[in-house]
C-alpha positions as CSV (number, residue, x, y, z in Angstrom):
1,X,-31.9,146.9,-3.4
2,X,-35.4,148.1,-4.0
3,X,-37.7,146.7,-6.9
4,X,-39.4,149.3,-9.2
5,X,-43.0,148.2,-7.0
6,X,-41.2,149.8,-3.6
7,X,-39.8,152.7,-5.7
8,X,-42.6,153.1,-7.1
9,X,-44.3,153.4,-3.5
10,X,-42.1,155.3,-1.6
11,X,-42.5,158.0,-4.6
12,X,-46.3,157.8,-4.4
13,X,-45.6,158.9,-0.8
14,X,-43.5,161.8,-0.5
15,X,-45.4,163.3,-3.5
16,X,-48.4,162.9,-0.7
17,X,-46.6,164.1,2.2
18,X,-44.4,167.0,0.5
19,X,-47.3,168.3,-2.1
20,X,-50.4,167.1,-1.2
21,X,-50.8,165.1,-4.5
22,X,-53.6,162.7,-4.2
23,X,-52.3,159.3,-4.3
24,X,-54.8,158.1,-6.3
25,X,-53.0,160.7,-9.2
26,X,-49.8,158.9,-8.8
27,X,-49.8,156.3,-11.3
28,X,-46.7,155.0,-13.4
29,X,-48.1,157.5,-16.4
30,X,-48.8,160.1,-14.4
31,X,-46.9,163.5,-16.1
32,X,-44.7,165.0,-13.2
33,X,-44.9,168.7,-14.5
34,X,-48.1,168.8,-16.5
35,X,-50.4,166.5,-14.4
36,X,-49.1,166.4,-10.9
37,X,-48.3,170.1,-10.6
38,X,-44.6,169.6,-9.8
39,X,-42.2,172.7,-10.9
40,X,-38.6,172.7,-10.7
41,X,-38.1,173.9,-6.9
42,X,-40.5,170.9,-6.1
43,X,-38.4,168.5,-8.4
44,X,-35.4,169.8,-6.0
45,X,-37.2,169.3,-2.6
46,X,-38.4,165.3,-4.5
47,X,-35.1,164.8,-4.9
48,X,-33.8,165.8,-1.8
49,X,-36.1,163.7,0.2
50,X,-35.5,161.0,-2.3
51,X,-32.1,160.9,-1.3
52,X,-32.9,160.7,2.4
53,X,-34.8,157.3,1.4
54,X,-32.2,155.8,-0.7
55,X,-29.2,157.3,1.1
56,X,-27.8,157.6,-2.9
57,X,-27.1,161.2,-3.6
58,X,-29.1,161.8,-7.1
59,X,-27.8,164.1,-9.1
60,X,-30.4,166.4,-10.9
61,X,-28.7,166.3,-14.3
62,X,-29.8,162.4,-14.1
63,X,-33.4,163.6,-13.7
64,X,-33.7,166.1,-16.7
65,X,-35.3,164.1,-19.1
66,X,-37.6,162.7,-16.3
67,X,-40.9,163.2,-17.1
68,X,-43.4,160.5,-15.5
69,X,-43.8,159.0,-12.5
70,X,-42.4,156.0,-14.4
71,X,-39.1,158.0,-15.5
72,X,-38.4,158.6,-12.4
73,X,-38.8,154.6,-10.6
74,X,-36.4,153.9,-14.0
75,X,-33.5,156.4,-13.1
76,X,-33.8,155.8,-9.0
77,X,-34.4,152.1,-9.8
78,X,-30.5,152.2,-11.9
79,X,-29.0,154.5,-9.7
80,X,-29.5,152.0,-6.4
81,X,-28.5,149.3,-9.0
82,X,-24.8,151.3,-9.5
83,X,-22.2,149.5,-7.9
């Protein structure tokens, strides 16, 4: 089990690696769409290598009322939290 701090992280990271976000952008209010330039094909490719870390298969209807950085440590944070 991962705390929100590690989710938190590991998301800061592949928005580096996969989109070249600055890290320094990444903070827990930090607008997925609006601020960090992510559109729905990205959102796909973040979830995908999401998955890879968590080896939980996230479903994107979890993730449509994501919004912030912060929406999305809550919904990984209760899906590794599921059984």
């Amino acid at each position: 089990m991962k705390d929100q701090q590690e989710i938190f992280n590991n998301i800061q990271r592949v928005l580096e690696d996969l989109f070249e976000v600055d890290p320094q952008q990444v903070t827990p209010e930090a607008r997925l769409y609006e601020e960090l330039d992510i559109d729905s094909i990205d959102a796909i490719d973040l979830l995908i290598e999401l998955k890879k870390s968590t080896g939980k298969k996230m479903h994107p209807d979890d993730f449509k009322a994501v919004r912030s950085v912060q929406d999305m440590v809550d919904a990984i944070s209760r899906l590794l939290n599921e059984d």
